[in-house]
N, C-alpha and C positions, 0 to 999 in steps of 0.2 A: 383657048389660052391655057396652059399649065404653068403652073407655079412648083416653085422650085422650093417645097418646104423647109430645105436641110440645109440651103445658102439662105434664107430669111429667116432660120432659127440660130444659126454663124452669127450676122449680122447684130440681130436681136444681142444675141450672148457680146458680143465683142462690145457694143454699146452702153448695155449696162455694166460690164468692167469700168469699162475708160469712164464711163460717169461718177461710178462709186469710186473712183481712183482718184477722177478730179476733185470731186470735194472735198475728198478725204486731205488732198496736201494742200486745197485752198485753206481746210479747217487746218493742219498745221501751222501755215502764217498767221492764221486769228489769234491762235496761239501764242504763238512767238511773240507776238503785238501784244498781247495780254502779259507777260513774261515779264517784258522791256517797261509797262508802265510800274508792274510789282517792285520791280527792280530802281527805277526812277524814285518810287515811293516810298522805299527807304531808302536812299542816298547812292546807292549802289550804280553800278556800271552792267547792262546788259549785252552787249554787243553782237556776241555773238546769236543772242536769239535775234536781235534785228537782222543780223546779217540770213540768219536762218531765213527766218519769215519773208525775207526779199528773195532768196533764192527759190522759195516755192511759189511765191506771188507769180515770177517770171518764168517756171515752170509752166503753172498754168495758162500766162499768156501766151508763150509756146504752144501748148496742147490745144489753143484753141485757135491761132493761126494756123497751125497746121490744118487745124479741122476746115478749117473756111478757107488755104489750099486747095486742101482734096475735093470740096466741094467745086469752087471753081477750074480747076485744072480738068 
């Protein structure tokens, strides 16, 4: 058996992007939620961070159906 170090070092790298990618915009909705209560807290109107922080939410759920796609497909 040979392995193919330069397609499992590909993999590896593409992996860890798409991971630190996801957190990264799940952590901007935490944010945005975070924003939205600041905002709540002094009297204020946030909106647009909710709307923000839903659009990455459902990014993520995106990027992770897809993932469980590819997996089954």
């Amino acid at each position: 058996m040979k392995i193919d170090w330069a397609a499992l070092g590909s993999v590896f790298g593409v992996s860890l992007v798409v991971t630190v990618g996801l957190v990264a915009v799940f952590t901007l909705g935490i944010v945005g939620l975070s924003r939205q209560e600041r905002a709540a807290a002094r009297g204020g109107s946030a909106a647009f961070a909710v709307t923000g922080a839903y659009a990455c939410f459902a990014a993520c759920a995106a990027a992770v159906g897809y993932g469980i796609y590819l997996i089954v497909a």
